[in-house]
Structure formats: C-alpha cells, structure tokens
C-alpha positions as CSV (number, residue, x, y, z in Angstrom):
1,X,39.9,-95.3,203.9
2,X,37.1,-92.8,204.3
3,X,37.9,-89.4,205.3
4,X,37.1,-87.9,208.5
5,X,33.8,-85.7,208.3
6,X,33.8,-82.4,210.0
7,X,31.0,-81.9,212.1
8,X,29.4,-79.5,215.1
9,X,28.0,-80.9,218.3
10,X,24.7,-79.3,217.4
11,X,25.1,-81.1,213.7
12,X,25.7,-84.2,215.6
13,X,23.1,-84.2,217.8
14,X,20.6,-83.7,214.6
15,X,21.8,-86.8,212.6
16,X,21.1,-88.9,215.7
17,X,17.6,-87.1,216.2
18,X,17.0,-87.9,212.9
19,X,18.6,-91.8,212.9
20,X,16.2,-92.3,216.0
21,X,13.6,-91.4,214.4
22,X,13.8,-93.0,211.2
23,X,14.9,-96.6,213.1
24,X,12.0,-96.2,215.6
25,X,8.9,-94.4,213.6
26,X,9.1,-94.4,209.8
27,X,10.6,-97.9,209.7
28,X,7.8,-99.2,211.8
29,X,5.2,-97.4,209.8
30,X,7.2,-98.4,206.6
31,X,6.7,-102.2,207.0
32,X,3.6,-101.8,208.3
33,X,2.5,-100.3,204.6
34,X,4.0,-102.9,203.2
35,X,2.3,-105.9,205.6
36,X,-0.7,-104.0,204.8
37,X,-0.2,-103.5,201.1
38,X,0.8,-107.1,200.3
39,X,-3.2,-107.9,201.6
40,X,-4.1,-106.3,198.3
41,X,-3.2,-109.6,196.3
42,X,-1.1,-109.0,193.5
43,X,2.4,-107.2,193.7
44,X,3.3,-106.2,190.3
45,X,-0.1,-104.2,189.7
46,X,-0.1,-102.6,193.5
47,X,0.3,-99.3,193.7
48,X,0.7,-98.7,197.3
49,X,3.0,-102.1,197.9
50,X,5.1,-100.3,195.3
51,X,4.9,-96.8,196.7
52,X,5.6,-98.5,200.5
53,X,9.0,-100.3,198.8
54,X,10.3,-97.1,197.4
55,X,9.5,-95.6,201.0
56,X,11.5,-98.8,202.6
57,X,14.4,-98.4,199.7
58,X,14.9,-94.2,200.5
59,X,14.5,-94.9,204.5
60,X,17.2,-97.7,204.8
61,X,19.2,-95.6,202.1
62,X,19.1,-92.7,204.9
63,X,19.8,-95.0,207.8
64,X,22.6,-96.4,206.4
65,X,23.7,-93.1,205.0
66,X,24.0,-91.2,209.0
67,X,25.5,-94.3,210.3
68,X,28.6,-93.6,207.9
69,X,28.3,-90.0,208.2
70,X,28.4,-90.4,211.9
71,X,31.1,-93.1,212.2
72,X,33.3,-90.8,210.3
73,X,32.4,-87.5,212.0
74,X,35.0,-85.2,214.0
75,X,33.4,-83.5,216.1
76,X,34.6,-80.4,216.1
77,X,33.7,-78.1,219.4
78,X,34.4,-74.5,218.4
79,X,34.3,-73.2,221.9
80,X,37.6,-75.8,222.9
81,X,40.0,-74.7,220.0
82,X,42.9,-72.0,219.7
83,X,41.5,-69.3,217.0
84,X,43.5,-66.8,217.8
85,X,41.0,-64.5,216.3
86,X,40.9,-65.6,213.4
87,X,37.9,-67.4,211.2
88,X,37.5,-71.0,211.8
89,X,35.2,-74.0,211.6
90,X,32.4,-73.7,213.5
91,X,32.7,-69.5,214.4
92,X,29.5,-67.5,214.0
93,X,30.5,-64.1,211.9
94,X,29.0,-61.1,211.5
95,X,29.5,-59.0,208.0
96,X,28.5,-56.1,206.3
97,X,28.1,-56.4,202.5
98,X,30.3,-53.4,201.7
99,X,27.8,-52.3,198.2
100,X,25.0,-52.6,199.8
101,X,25.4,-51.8,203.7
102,X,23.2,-55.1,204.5
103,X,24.1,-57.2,207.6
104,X,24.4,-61.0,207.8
105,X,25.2,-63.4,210.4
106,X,26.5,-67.0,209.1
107,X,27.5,-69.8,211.5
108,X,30.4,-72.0,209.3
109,X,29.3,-75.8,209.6
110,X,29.7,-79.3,208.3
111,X,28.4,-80.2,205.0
112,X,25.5,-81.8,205.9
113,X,24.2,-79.1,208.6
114,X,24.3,-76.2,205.7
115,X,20.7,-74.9,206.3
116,X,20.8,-70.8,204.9
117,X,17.3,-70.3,206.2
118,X,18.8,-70.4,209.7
119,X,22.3,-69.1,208.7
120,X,24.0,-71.7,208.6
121,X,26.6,-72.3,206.1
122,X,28.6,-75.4,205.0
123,X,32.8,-75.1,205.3
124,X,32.7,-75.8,201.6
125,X,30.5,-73.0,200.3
126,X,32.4,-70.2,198.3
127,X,31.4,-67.5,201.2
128,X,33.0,-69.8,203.8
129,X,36.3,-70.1,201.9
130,X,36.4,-66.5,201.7
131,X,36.3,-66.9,205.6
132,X,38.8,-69.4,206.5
133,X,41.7,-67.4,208.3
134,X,40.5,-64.2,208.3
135,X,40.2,-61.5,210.9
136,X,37.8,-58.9,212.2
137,X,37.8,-56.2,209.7
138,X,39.1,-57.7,206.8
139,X,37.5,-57.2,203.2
140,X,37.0,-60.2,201.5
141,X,35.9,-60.9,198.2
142,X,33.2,-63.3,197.5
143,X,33.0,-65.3,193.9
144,X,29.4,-65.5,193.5
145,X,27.2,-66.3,190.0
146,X,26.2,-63.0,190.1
147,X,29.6,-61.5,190.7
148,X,32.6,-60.3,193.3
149,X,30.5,-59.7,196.7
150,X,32.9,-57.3,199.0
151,X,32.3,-58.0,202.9
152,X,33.4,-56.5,205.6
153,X,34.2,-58.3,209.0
154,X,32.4,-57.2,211.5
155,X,32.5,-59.5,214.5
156,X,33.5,-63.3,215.1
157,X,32.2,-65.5,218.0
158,X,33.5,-68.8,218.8
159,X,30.1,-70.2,220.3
C-alpha cells in the first residue's frame, strides 16, 4: 500500500500543468527526434538517436512518476481545516530570526512543491518541524548545519 501524499491545491494544480505538458508537447517533440534521428542510419554510433532515447527514458520516467504522486495525493485545503491557531500544513508564517532581527515569510507545503526561492517550504524540512503545533509568539529552535536558529512567531495565515 502506498502512503497518502500531502499536497496543496496550488501544488496540485502544478503537477497537472506539468503532466499536460509533458503528455502533449515534449512527448510529441520526443518521438519526433527519434523518427528523425533513426533517418541517420545506424543506431549504435548515433548521437542524437541516443541523446533523443535518454530524453524519451527521463520524460516517461516523469510521467509515470506525477501519475503516482497524484493518485496518492490528499489534497489538503488549508483555508477548510480547524487550526485553532496553531501551525499547520499548508499555513503561511511570518518569523523573525531572534539573532539577527531578519524577517521571513515560509508557506509549509508538500514535498514535491518545496521551492525556497518563492518561500515555500516542504512539511519535512527541519524548519517546518520546528513549526508543526506551534503558536504566534513562540521561540522555536531550528537544528540547522550551521547551528540552533532561534525564531520568533510573528504571524500565521491559513490562506
């Protein structure tokens, strides 16, 4: 039995983007490299028929991996749960790092939507952990590689 995969509706929406996309446009243009590459003559010493294969082998590997991902997702819709104020899946939180006074913003996600460049961090990372349960202004300790990181609560949005 496979276990159920958190997921937001925004994460959702991105692996089917990205399904659609790879079923419609790069398989297309995939087997049309190879069709193309196999005029060439022979396989073993053709570069691009080999290059156009590996393409094929990573796409269907991608395919096949967001058709799991999204047969097993719960959708989870932060803005429909009890939270009771406290940190959960899918809450956007505002901190302050208590050393340095710095302020960050981190939306906690599924796996597979971590993206930091846009603040958004997976339920699994250490900073998340630290999360789970809390409350506004609680100090929580982060383990880091550099260190204990000491954060501050500053707001929490269920959005």
């Amino acid at each position: 039995m496979i276990n159920q995969i958190p997921m937001t509706l925004q994460g959702i929406k991105k692996l089917h983007k990205e399904l659609m996309k790879l079923k419609n446009i790069e398989r297309p243009k995939i087997i049309n490299s190879i069709i193309e590459a196999r005029k060439h003559g022979d396989l073993k010493e053709n570069s691009e028929y080999q290059a156009a294969r590996e393409a094929q082998s990573f796409c269907e590997g991608r395919i096949k991996d967001i058709e799991i991902k999204l047969s097993n997702a719960n959708i989870i819709d932060v803005t429909k749960i009890i939270h009771n104020n406290k940190i959960i899946f899918g809450a956007t939180i505002s901190l302050i790092n208590i050393t340095t006074n710095e302020i960050i913003s981190y939306k906690i996600v599924g796996n597979d939507e971590g993206d930091l460049k846009n603040n958004l961090i997976s339920v699994n990372a250490p900073i998340s952990r630290a999360l789970i349960g809390k409350e506004k202004n609680n100090i929580i300790n982060v383990h880091t590689p550099r260190g204990i990181i000491r954060y501050k609560i500053l707001n929490i949005k269920y959005i």
